[in-house]
N, C-alpha and C positions, 0 to 999 in steps of 0.2 A: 223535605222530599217533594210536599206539590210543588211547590214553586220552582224547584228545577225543572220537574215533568212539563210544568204550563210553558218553562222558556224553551224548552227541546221542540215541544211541538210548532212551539214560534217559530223557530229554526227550520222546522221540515215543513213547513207552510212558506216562508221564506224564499226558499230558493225555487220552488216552481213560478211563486208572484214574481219573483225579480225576473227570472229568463224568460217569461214569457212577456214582459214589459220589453224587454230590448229583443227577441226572435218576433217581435210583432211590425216593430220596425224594418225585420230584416226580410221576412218572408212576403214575398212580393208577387204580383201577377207578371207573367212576360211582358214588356215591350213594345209594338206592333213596331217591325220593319218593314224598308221596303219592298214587296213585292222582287225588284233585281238583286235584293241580297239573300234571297230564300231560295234554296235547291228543289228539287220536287222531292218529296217525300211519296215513300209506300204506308197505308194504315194497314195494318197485320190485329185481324180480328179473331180470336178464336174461340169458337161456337158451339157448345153441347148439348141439345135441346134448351133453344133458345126460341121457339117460333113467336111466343108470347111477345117478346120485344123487338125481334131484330128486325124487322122493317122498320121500326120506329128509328133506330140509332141508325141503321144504312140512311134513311133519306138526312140525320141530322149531319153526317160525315162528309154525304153528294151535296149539299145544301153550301159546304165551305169554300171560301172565294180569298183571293190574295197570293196563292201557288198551285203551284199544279201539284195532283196527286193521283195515285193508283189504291185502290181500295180492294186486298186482298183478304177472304173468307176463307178460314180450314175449317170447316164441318168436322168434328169429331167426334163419330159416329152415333149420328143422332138418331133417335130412336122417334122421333115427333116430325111436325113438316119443316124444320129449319133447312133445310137442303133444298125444297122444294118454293121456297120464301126468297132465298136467294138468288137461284136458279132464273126467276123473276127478275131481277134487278140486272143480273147478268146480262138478258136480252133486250133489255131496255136500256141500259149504259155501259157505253164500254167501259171504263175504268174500273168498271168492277170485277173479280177474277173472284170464282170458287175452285179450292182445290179439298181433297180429303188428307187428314188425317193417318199416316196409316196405323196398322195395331201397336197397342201400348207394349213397348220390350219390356223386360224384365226391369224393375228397377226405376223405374221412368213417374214419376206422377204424369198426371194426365194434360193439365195446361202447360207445361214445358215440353212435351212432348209435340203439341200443337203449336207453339210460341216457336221451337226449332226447326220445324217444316215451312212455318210461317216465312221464318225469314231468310231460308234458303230460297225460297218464291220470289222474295221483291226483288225488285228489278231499282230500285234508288237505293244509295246509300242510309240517307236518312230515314229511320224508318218509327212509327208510332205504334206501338202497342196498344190496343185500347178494349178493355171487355165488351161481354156482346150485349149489357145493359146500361153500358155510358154512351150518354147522349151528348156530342158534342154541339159548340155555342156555330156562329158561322163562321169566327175567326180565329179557332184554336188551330188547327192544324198550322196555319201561318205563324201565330206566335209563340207555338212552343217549337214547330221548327228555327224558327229564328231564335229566339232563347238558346237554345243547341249552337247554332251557328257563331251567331255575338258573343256570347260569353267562352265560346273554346272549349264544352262540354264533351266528354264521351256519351254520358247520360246524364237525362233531366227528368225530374221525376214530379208528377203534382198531383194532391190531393181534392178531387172532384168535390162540388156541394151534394152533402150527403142528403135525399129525401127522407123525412121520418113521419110516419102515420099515426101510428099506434103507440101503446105506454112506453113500452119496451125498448121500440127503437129511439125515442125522444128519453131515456132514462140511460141507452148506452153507446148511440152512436157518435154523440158527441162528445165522449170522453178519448176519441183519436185524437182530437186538436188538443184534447186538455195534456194529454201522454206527450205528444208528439211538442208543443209549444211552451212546454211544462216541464220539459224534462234533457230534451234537446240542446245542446251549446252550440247554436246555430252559426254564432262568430269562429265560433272551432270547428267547427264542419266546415267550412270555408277557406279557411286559414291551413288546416290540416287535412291529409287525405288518407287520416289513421282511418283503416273499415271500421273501425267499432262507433265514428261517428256517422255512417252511411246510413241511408234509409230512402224510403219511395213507399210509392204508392202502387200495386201492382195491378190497378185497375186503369193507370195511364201511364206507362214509362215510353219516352223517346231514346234513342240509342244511335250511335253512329254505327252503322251494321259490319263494316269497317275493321272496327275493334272491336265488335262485339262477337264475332266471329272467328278472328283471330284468338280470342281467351275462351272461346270452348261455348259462347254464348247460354243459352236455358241448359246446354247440355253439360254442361261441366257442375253444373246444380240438378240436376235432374231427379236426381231422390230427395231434394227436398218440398216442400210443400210455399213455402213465403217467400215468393217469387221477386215481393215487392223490396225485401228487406235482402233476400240473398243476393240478388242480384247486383246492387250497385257496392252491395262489400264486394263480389268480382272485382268488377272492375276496379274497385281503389285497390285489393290485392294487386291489382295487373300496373297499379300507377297513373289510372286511368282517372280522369275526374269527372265527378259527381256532384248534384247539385238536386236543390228542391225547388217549387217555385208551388204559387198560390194558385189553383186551379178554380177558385169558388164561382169564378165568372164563364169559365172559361167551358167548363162539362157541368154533369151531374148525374146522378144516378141513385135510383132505393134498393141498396143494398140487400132487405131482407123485410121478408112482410106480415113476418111470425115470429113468436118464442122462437118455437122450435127450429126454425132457420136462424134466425141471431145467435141461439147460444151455441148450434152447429158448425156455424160460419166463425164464430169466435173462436173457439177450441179447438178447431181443424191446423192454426199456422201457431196456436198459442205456447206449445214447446219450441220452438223456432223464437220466440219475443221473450215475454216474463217469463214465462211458466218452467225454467230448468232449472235443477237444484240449487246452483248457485246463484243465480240473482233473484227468484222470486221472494226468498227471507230478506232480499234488500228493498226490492220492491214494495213489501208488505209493510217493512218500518216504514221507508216514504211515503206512501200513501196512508194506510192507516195513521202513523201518528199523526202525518200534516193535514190530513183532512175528512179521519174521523173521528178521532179521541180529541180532539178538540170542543165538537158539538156536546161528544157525550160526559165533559168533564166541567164543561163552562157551567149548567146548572147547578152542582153541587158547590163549585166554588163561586158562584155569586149569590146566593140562596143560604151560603153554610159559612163556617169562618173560616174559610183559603185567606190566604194573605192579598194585601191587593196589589201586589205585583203578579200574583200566579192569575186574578181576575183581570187584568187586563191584555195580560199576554194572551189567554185563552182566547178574551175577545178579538184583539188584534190577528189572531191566526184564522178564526173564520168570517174575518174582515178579510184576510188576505185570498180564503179561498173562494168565498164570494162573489167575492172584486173580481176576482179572475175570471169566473166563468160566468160572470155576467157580461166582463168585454167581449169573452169569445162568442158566446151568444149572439151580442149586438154584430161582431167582425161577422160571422158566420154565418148568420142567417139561420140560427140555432133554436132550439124549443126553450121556453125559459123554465115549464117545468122540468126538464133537464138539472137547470142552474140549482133552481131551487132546491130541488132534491137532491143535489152533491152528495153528500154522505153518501146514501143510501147507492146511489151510484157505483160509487168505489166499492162497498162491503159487497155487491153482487160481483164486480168485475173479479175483487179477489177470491171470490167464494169461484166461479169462474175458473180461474189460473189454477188456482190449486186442484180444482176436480179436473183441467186440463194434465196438470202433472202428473197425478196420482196415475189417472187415464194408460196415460201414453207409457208410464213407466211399470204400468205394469201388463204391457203388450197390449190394451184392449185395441180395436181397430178405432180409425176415424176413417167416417163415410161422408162422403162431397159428392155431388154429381152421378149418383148409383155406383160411385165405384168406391174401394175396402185400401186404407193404407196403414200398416201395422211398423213400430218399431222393426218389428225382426223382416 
């Protein structure tokens, strides 16, 4: 019996080492074009009590060079001076536009809501969604426009370099690259424009407004909450194609600067990802066998009399998880106590999912941004 269990977990440590050895090679930063083969693009920002940062990202956005753009702000109805922050920049550059928000209809979460006015607003086809605490580099706008362009995308979606301060967010922000690079068949998202291999990052998606419009854009998702992940299953529902691309260079942003915002922020889209009855008992084999029942089984079988096949396979599997998130680390510009403490990582995320599920399924509300969104 151990020695089947040590080669299982071999197995479920396996396939996230191997795909993410070839989704490493695949996942790329854009391009740089040139400058006559880029459209102007609109940036569609949207903003809810945001004063803390949003000058910071406005000058990073004004600061971009290589195409022309318009840089439009939906204020949703902010209760702090983000209106008043803006409002500033407005009369210091043109390109900038404030518009409001109006009230949230029935049904509507609140950043689709603002994501939908947003890009009834722009005035270019191409248009970049971007949250109101991603800081762009000087050259993103140009080469994630261009990315869209070159490749023949409807959307492009990229995962910004995460900042981490604290234990917490160095113990679970960078387990998105581990999920996502780890789990992902990046060659089959490519090749296929089945939704169930879509995904994004809802902190930076570009879209061709275009099509995006035409399939009911933010509003044809409107009740949902993971903008990043609902969205470009749209589009591949619509036939549309979809794509990722490596942001690390390109933006950045600190997602969360507490517990209590991390495990918030997590649990808020976590029924929408893992957390539904049906995959998170898959989820939890894969994870747990491949990259925690490994650590907690390998002392007893190198210490005890396991067979020495079941001892090396043990060791080989958290070789394998290791391995991995010490490259992403290194790829990522990642915490290494992060690496280190894998195990312990997972056992909170799924501790996580499933208070996520329990959560959601039993009507409790999830709160974001002061406002209340319940199953029913």
């Amino acid at each position: 019996m151990f020695p089947a269990l040590a080669i299982a977990c071999l197995v479920l440590a396996l396939i996230p080492f191997l795909l993410c050895l070839m989704n490493l090679f695949l996942y790329r930063p854009p391009q740089a074009v040139a400058p006559a083969g880029i459209p102007p693009v609109s940036v569609l920002i949207p903003a809810r009590n945001e004063e803390a940062g949003i000058a910071r990202t406005l000058e990073a956005v004004l600061a971009n060079r290589g195409c022309s753009f318009e840089v439009v702000v939906a204020d949703d109805s902010s209760t702090d001076h983000t209106r008043a922050i803006v409002e500033d920049f407005v009369r210091r550059d043109p390109r900038v536009r404030l518009i409001a928000t109006p009230p949230l209809p029935p049904g509507w979460m609140g950043k689709n809501n603002a994501c939908q006015t947003l890009a009834a607003a722009a005035r270019h086809d191409i248009a970049l969604f971007v949250d109101a605490d991603v800081h762009l580099a000087p050259d993103a706008v140009a080469r994630i426009a261009g990315c869209l362009v070159r490749r023949r995308l409807s959307l492009a979606s990229g995962f910004p370099h995460q900042i981490t301060r604290g234990f917490w967010e160095k113990l679970m922000v960078p387990l998105i690259h581990f999920v996502l690079l780890g789990f992902l068949p990046m060659i089959g998202a490519r090749l296929s424009n089945w939704p169930a291999f879509a995904t994004g990052c809802g902190q930076l998606i570009a879209v061709r407004l275009s099509d995006y419009r035409a399939i009911g854009g933010h509003g044809a998702i409107r009740g949902l909450i993971h903008d990043g992940v609902q969205l470009p299953r749209l589009f591949r529902r619509h036939g549309l194609r979809t794509d990722l691309f490596d942001a690390e260079t390109l933006a950045a942003t600190q997602m969360y600067g507490n517990f209590r915002d991390l495990w918030a922020g997590f649990s808020k889209n976590a029924h929408e990802g893992m957390a539904t009855p049906v995959a998170l008992p898959i989820w939890t084999v894969l994870l747990f066998g491949g990259q925690v029942l490994p650590f907690l089984l390998w002392p007893v079988a190198w210490f005890g009399s396991a067979d020495p096949v079941a001892r090396w396979a043990l060791a080989a599997a958290i070789g394998c998880a290791w391995a991995m998130r010490l490259a992403l680390a290194l790829r990522f510009h990642q915490s290494w106590l992060s690496a280190l403490l894998h195990p312990f990582g997972i056992l909170v995320t799924l501790a996580l999912q499933w208070m996520a599920l329990w959560r959601w399924h039993g009507g409790k509300e999830v709160r974001w941004r002061g406002r209340a969104y319940s199953r029913s």
